[in-house]
C-alpha positions as CSV (number, residue, x, y, z in Angstrom):
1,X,9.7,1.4,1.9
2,X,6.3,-0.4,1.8
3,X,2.6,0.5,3.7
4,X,3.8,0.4,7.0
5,X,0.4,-0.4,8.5
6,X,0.5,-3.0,11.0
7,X,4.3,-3.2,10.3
8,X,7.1,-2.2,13.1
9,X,6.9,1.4,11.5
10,X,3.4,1.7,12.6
11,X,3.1,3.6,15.7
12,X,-0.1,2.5,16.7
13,X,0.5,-1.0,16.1
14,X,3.9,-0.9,18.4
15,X,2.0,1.2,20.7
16,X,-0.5,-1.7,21.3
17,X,2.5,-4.2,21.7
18,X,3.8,-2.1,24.7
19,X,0.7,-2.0,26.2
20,X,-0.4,-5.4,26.7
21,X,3.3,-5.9,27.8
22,X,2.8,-3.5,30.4
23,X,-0.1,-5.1,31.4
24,X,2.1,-8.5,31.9
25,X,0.4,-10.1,28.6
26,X,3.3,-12.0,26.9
27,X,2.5,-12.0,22.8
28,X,3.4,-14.1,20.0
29,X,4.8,-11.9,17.6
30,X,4.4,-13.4,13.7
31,X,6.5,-11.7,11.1
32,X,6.7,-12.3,7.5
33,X,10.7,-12.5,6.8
34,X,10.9,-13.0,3.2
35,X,8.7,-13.8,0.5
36,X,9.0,-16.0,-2.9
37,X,6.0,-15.6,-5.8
38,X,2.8,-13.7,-4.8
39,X,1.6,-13.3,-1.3
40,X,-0.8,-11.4,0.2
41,X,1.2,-9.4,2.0
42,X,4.9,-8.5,1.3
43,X,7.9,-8.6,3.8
44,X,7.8,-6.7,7.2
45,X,3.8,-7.7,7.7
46,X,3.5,-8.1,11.7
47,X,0.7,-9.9,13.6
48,X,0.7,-10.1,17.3
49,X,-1.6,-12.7,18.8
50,X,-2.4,-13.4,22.5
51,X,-2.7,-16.3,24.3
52,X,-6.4,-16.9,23.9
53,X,-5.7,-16.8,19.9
54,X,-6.7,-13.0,19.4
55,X,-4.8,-11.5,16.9
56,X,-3.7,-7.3,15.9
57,X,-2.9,-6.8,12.9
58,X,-2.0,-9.2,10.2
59,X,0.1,-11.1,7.7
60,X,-2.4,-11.5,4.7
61,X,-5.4,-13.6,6.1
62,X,-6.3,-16.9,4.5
63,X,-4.7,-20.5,5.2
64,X,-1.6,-19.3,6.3
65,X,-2.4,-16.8,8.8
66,X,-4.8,-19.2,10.5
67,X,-1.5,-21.9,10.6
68,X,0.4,-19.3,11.9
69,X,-1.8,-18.3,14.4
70,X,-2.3,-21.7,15.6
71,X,1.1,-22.0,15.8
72,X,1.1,-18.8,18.1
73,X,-1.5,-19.7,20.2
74,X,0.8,-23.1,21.1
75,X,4.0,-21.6,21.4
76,X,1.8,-19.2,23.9
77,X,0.5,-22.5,26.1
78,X,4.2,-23.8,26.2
79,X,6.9,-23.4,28.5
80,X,9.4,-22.7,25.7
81,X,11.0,-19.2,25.3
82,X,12.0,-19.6,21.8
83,X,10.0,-19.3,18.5
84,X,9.7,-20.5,15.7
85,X,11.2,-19.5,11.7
86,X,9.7,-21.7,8.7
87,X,8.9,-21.3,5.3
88,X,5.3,-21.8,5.0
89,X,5.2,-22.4,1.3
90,X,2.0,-22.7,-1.0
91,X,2.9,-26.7,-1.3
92,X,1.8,-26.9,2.4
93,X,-0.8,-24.1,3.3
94,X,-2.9,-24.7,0.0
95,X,-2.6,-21.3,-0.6
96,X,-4.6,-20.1,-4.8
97,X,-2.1,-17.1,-4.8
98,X,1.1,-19.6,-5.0
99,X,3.7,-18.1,-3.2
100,X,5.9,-18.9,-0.1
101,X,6.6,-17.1,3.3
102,X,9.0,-16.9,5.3
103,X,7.7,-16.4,9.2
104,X,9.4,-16.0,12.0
105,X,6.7,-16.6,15.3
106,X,8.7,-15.2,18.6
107,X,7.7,-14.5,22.4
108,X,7.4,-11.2,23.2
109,X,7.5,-10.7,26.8
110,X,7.8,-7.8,29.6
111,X,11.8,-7.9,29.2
112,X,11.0,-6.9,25.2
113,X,9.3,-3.7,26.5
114,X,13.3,-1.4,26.7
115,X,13.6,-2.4,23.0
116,X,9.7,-1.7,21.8
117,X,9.9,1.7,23.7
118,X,13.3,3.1,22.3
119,X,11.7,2.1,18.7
120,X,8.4,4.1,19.2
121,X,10.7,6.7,20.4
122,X,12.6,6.5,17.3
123,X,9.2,6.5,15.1
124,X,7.4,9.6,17.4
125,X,10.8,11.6,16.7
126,X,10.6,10.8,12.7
127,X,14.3,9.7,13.3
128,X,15.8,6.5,10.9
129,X,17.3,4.1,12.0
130,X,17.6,0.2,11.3
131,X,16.0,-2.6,12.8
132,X,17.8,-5.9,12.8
133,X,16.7,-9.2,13.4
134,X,19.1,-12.2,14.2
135,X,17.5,-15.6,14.2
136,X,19.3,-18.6,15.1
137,X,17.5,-21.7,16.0
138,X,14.2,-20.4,16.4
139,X,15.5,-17.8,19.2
140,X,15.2,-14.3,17.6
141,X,16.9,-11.5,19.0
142,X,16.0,-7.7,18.1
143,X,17.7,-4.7,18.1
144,X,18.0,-1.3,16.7
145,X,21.0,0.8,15.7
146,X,22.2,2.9,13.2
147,X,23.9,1.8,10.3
148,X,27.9,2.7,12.2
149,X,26.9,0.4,15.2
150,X,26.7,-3.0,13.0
151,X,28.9,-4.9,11.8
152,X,30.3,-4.6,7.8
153,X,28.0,-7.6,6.6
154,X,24.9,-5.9,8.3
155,X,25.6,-2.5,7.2
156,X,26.2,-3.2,3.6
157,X,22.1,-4.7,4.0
158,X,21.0,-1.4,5.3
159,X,19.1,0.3,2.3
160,X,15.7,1.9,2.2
161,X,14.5,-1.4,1.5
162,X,13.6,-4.4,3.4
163,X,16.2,-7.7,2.9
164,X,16.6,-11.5,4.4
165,X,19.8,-12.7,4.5
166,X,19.5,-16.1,3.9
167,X,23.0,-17.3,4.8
168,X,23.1,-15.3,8.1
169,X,19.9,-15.7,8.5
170,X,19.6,-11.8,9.7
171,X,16.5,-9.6,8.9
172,X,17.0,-5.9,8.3
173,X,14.3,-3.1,8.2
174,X,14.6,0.4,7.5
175,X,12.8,2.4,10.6
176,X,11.7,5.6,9.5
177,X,8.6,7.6,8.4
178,X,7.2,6.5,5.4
179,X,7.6,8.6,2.4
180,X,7.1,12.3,1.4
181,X,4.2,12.4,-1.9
182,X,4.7,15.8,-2.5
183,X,1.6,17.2,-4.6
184,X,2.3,20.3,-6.4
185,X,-1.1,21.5,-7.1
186,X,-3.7,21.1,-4.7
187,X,-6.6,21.5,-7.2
188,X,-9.9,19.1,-7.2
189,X,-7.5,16.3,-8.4
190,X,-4.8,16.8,-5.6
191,X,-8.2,17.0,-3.2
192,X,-9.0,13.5,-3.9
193,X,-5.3,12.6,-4.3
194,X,-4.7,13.5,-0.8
195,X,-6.3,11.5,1.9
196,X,-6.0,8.0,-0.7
197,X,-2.4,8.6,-0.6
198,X,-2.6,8.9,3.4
199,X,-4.5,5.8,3.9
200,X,-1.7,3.5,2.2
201,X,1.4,4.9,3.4
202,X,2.5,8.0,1.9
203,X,3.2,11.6,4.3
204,X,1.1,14.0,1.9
205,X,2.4,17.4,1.3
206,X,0.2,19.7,-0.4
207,X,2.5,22.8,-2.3
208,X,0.6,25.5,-4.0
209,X,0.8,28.8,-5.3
210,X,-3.0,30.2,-4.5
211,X,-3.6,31.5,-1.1
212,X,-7.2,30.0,-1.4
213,X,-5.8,26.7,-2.5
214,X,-2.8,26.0,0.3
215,X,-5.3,26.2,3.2
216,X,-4.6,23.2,5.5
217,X,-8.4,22.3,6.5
218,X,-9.1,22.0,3.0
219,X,-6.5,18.5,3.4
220,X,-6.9,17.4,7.1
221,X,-5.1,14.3,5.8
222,X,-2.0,16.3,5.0
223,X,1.4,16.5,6.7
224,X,1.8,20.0,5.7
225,X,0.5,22.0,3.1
226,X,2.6,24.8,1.8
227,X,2.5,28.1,-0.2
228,X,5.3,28.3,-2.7
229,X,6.2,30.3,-5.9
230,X,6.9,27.4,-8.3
231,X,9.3,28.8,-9.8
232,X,11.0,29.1,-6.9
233,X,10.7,25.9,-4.4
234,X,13.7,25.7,-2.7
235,X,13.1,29.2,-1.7
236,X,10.3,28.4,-0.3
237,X,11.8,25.4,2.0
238,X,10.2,22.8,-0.6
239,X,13.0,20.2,-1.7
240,X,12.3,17.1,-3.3
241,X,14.9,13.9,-2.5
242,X,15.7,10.4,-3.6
243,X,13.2,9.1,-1.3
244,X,10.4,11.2,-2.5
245,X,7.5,11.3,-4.8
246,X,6.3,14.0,-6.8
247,X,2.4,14.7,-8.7
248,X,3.0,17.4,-10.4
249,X,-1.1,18.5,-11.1
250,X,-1.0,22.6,-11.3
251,X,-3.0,25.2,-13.1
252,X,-1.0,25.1,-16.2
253,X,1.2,23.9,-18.5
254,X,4.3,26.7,-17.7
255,X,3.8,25.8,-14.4
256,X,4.4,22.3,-14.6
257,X,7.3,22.7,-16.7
258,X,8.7,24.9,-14.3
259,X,8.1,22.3,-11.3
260,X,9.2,19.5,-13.0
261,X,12.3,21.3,-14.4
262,X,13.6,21.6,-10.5
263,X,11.9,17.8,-9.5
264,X,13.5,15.5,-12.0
265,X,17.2,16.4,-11.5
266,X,16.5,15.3,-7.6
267,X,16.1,11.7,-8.8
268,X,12.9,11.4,-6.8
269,X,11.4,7.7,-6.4
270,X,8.4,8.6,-9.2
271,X,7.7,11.9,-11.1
272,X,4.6,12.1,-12.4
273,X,2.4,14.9,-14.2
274,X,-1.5,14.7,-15.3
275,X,-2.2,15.5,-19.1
276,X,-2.4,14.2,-22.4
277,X,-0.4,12.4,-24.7
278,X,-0.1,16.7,-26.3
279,X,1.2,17.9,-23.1
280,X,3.5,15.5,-22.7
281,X,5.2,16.1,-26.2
282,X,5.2,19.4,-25.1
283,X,6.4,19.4,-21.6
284,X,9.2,17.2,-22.5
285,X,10.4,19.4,-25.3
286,X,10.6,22.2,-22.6
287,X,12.3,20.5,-20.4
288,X,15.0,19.1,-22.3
289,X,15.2,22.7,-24.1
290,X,16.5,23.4,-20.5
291,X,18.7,21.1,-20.4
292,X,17.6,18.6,-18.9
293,X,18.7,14.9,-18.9
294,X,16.5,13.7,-21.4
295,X,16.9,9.7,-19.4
296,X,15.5,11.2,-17.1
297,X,12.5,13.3,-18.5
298,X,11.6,10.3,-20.5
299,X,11.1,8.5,-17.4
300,X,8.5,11.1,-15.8
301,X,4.7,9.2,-15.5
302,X,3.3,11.6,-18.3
303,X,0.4,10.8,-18.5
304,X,0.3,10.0,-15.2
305,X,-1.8,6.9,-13.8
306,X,-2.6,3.8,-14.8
307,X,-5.2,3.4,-17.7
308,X,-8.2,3.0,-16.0
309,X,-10.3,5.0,-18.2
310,X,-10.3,7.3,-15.8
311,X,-12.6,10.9,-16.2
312,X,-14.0,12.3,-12.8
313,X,-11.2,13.8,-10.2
314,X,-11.9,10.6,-7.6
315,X,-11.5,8.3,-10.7
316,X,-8.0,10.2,-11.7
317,X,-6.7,10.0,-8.5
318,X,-7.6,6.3,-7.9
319,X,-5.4,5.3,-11.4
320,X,-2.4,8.1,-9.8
321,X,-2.1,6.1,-6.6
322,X,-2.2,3.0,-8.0
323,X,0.6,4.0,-10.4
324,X,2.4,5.2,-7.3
325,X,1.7,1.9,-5.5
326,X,3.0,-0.5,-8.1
327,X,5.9,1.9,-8.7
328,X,6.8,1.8,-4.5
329,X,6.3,-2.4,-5.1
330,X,8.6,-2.5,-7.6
331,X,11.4,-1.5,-5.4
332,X,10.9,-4.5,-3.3
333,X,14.1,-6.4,-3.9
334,X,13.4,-9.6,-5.7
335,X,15.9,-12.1,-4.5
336,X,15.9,-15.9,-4.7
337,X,15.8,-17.5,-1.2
338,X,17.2,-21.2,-0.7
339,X,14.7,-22.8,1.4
340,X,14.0,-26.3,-1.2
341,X,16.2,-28.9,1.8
342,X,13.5,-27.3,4.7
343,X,10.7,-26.3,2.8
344,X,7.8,-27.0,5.0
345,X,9.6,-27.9,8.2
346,X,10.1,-25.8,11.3
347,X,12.6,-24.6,12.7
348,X,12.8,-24.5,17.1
349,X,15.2,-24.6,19.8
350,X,13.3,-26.1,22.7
């Protein structure tokens, strides 16, 4: 999954929806779809706009949000119930960056508050689920359901990434919380780590083995932080899965070893360990001295972070994120979308 501030997976974004709904404030609800080339925001962005052209949130600023938001503000003043779905593409919004957006611009009105409410239900329980948006004609129409209520086509889209089906013209989102960075080693590093992690869309879990290290007030930005043997973390209710990420940043080199030697095999999104190019050579000799797939040690981010030059703890954990960022990015699927007969043009059902 991506960021999901200002997305559908933000709670405090969907929370603001409901209430100007409830206060009998229809919205126009702006989504970017799809995305071709480079954009300033990716698929799932959300911007909500009312009827006297103030907007909450947003999908990237620049030329295209104001069109958009023009075109909000008008589908706002009109009688028409349907939206809107057009590529905006960089030919037409004069945008430097070059790329193309998909956007779907619908009404949201009281009768959209049952399905708003049963997804911040579904984000406030931490449950996962799928959202699914059909367009057809401009008219969008919502809905959430796990991946045994849809039909074959739909369900073979539901992934842990977003996807446009061009041909059906169907939207599908994973709804869920946004991924676990465990950080195993809550040092002056894992400090900083922390609360840059939280502030773009990772659930930080801070897992040490010093009592005066795993206190929770020390990382107010943190989910959870945990006291562990590491030699021993699924003992100690710590278990790392395919959607997680792992910084492995502890006291020593044996410990590391040891906490990457029960990470790796769980095929976590990233691995990643701080050191130098020495500890490296020696941490993956360890590890594949026991046993381990050596695809998969060579895979690990060791050193860790982008080459930044970076020296001072802050500096370090600026070049891990953004390591972690691009790797998260990279998972966006990177599809072709056919859009050349109506680039430009809108789509609406009056």
């Amino acid at each position: 999954m991506t960021d999901s501030h200002e997305t559908l997976r933000d709670k405090e974004f969907v929370s603001q929806l409901v209430e100007e709904l409830e206060a009998g404030r229809d919205l126009a609800l702006c989504s970017v779809l799809a995305t071709k080339g480079s954009m300033p925001r990716p698929a799932g962005a959300r911007m909500a706009v009312r009827a006297e052209g103030s907007p909450t949130g947003t999908i990237g600023g620049g030329h295209i949000e104001q069109m958009v938001q023009a075109r909000a503000v008008s589908l706002l003043a009109s009688d028409v119930a349907s939206g809107e779905l057009a590529w905006y593409t960089h030919a037409r919004t004069g945008m430097a960056c070059g790329g193309d957006a998909l956007v779907g611009i619908m009404r949201l009105t009281p009768g959209h508050l049952g399905f708003l409410r049963e997804l911040l239900a579904t984000l406030e329980a931490g449950a996962t689920s799928w959202l699914v948006d059909r367009w057809s004609g401009g008219s969008s129409r919502l809905m959430l359901a796990p991946r045994d209520a849809l039909d074959p086509a739909e369900a073979a889209l539901c992934s842990d990434v977003i996807f446009w089906s061009e041909e059906s013209s169907t939207y599908v989102e994973p709804i869920g919380p946004d991924p676990i960075a465990y950080l195993f080693g809550g040092g002056h590093v894992g400090e900083a780590l922390s609360p840059v992690l939280a502030s773009v869309g990772f659930r930080v879990v801070i897992v040490d083995d010093r009592a005066e290290v795993a206190v929770p007030k020390r990382f107010p930005e943190a989910e959870r932080v945990v006291l562990v043997d590491f030699r021993r973390l699924a003992a100690s209710g710590v278990t790392v899965t395919p959607s997680d990420y792992a910084v492995v940043l502890t006291h020593g080199h044996a410990a590391d070893v040891d906490v990457l030697e029960q990470v790796v095999p769980g095929h976590p999104v990233y691995v990643g360990c701080i050191g130098s190019r020495g500890k490296a050579a020696y941490a993956r000799d360890a590890l594949r001295e026991r046993g381990l797939d050596p695809m998969l040690v060579d895979a690990i981010h060791l050193p860790i972070g982008e080459k930044i030059l970076a020296v001072t703890p802050a500096e370090i954990a600026v070049s891990i994120a953004a390591e972690m960022i691009r790797c998260r990015a990279q998972r966006r699927p990177e599809r072709p979308h056919s859009h050349s007969a109506a680039e430009g043009q809108v789509s609406r059902q009056s």
